[in-house]
N, C-alpha and C positions, 0 to 999 in steps of 0.2 A: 461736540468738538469735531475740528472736521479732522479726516482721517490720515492726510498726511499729517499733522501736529499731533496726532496718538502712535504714528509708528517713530515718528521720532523722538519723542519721549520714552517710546518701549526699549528703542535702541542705544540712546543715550548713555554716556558712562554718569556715575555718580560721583560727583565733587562736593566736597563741603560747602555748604552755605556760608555765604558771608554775612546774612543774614539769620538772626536763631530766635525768633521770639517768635507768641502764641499765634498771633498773627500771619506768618510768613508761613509758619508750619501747616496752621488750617488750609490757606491758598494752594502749598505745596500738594496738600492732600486731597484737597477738591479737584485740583488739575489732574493727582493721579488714575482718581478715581472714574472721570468720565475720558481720561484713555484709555482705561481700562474695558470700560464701558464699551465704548466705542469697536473699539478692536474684538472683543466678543461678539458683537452683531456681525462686525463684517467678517470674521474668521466665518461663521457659522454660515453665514449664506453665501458664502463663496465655494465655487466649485473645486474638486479634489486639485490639488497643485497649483490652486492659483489663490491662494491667502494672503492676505496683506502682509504678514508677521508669519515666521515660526510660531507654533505657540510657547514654545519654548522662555520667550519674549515677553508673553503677556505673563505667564507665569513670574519670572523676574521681576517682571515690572509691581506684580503682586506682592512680593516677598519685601522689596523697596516701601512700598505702602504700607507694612504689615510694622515694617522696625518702626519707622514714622509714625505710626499712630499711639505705637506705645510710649513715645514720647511725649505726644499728646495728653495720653490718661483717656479713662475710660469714661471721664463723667464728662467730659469736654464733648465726646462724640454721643453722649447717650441718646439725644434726640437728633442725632444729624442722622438722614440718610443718605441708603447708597441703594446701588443697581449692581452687584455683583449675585445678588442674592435673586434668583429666579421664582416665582411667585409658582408657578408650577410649569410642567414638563410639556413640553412641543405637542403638538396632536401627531405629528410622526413618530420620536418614542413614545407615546403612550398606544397606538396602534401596534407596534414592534414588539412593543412589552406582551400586550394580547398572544399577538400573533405567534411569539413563542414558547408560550406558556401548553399555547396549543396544536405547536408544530404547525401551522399553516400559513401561507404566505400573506404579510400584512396586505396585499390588494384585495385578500377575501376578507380580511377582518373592515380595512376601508369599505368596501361595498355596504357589506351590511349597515358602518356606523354612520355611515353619511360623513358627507364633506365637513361639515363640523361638531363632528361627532357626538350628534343629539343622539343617538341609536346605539352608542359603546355600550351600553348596560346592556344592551339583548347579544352583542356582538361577544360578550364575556361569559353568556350563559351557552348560548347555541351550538355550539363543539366541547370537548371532555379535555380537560388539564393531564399532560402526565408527565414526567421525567421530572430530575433532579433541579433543585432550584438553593440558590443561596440568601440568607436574609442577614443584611447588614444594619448597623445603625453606628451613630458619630457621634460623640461630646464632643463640643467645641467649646472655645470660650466668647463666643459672641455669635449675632444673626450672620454676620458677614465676612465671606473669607476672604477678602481683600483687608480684612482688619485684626483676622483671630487665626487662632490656633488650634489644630486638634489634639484632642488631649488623651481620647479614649475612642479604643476601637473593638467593635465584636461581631463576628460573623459563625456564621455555622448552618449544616447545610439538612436540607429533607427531601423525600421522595415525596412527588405529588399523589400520595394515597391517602386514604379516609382513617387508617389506622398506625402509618407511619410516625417516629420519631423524630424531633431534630437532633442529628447527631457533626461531630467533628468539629466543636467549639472551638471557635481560638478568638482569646481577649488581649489585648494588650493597652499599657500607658505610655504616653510622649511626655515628654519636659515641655516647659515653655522659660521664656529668656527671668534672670537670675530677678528682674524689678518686679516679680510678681511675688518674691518670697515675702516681700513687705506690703507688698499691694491686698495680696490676697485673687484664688483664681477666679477670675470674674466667672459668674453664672454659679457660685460654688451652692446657693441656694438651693438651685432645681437639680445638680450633677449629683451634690456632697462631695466633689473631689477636692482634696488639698493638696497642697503644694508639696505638703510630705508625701505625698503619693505619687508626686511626679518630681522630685527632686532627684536629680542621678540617671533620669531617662531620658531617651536621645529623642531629639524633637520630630516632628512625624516629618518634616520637610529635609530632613537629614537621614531617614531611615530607608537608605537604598534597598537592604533586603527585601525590606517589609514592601515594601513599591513591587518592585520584582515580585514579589508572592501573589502581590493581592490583586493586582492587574492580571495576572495567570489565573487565576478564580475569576476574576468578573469577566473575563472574555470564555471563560469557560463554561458556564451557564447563567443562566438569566438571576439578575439579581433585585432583591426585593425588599421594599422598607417604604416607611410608612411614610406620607409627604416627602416622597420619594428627588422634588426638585429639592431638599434641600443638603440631602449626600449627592447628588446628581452637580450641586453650582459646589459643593464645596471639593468631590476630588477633581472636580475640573479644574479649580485652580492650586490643589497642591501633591495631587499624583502625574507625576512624567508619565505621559503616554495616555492617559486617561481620554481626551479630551477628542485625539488622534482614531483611536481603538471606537469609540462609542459615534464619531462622525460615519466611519468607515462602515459600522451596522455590526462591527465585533463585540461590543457590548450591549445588552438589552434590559432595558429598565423598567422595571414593575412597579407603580405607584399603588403598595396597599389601599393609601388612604382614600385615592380612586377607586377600587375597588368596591370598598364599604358606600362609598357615598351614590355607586350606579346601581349595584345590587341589594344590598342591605336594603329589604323595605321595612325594618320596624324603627329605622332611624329618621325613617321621615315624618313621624310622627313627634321625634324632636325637637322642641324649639332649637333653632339655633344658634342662640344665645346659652345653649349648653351642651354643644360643640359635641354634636352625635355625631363626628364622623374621626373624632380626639382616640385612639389606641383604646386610651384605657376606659373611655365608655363603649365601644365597639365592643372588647373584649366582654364587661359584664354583661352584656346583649348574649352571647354566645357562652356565656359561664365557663371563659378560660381565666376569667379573674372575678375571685371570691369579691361580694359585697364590699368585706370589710377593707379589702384589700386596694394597694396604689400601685400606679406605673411604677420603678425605680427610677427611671430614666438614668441608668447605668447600658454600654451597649450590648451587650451580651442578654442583658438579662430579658431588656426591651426587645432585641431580634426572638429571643425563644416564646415571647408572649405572642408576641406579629404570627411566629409560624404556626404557633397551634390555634388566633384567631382565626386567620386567614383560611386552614385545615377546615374549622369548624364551620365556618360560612361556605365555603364549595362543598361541605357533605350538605349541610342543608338544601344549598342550591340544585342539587342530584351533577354536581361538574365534575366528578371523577368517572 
């Protein structure tokens, strides 16, 4: 799409269609999605104060696509995609994330990894980790947050030592809108979350507090979680200030999953097509999770596995 027809769509007020069938609505939604699209690439490589949009704007324009699609239903979109959804994290945060893990300036961490960073695996052993870090993780109700909701959040924090704890848990649940009481929460398979669990809870896109808090932690030390582009594309489009704070180099993102897949060498002996670089086989590599045992993929419980893998793999690596 070209990009003046994405800031005027961003900008746009919302009037009712005069039009309301399956039809109109998928068009609706395909248009929103690649102004969405659009306006993301050029937010991002455009220089400070000179962005096409507030992001402020793309967010809206999010939340607009977000109602819409529940109108749609879930099974209407199940094979369609989107581009909201980041496959993985930039080679500039993923340097940044390094670099602060170990306090030194991303151009020594770039040196070592090479321009495309074939060499990040040696770049993450060659200096020692230390200071405080935070491990996040997100239930959502779908891949894409230009279509979902979060529904579930947990973070809690540890000292980069060999024998530290993660301590100062904090969990919480969001609502999502009243058509899911009969719907059922999509993803409830893999979450277990039900709608009883989120009935009465204020929806994460309405939880100013919570915004306010959790932005003040992630610009306050580097944060860390596993396929880390995909808390990375999802508070990008539903935390204020998110997207501002982490262009600016106030937020610093640690992709564990990166992590395992440059240092972890017993995973490369994985086929994979059994997804050696997946949490919860990493973790049984490192015996932070028993044989018999599964992820939860609850976030709380999934950040405290992350932090005691992640522990176990830099002791092995001699990184503290």
């Amino acid at each position: 799409m070209e990009l003046s027809r994405a800031r005027e769509l961003a900008g746009a007020m919302t009037l009712p269609s005069l039009i309301d069938d399956d039809a109109s609505r998928m068009a609706e939604r395909s248009q929103n999605e690649d102004a969405i699209a659009t306006l993301l690439d050029a937010w991002e490589k455009a220089p400070k104060g000179e962005e096409p949009v507030p992001f402020s704007q793309i967010i809206a324009l999010a939340d607009r696509n977000r109602t819409l699609c529940d109108r749609i239903g879930p099974e209407a979109l199940e094979r369609v995609g989107d581009q909201s959804l980041e496959r993985s994290l930039a080679p500039d945060v993923l340097v940044r994330g390094v670099a602060a893990l170990q306090h030194r300036k991303p151009a020594q961490v770039r040196r070592t990894a090479g321009s495309d960073l074939r060499d990040l695996g040696i770049a993450y052993v060659e200096a020692k980790v230390s200071g405080v870090v935070v491990g996040i993780d997100l239930e959502t109700t779908g891949r894409y947050p230009d279509r979902g909701y979060i529904i579930n959040l947990g973070f809690e924090f540890m000292r980069l030592t060999p024998d530290a704890e993660p301590s100062n848990a904090h969990a919480a649940y969001f609502g999502i809108p009243d058509i899911y009481r009969e719907r059922g929460v999509p993803l409830e398979r893999i979450h277990h979350i039900t709608y009883d669990m989120l009935d009465g809870k204020t929806p994460f896109r309405q939880a100013t507090r919570v915004h306010k808090a959790l932005l003040k932690v992630l610009t306050s030390y580097p944060y860390l979680a596993h396929n880390a582009a995909f808390e990375d594309s999802w508070l990008r489009l539903h935390l204020p200030g998110y997207a501002e704070a982490r262009k600016a180099g106030r937020i610093r993102v640690v992709d564990t999953r990166d992590i395992c897949r440059r240092i972890d060498v017993d995973g490369r002996a994985v086929p994979r097509d059994q997804r050696p670089n997946a949490l919860e086989n990493w973790a049984r590599r490192r015996g932070t999770l028993a044989k018999g045992e599964s992820e939860r993929h609850l976030g709380l419980e999934d950040v405290d596995l992350m932090l005691k893998t992640v522990q176990a793999e830099f002791s092995l690596r001699n990184m503290f």
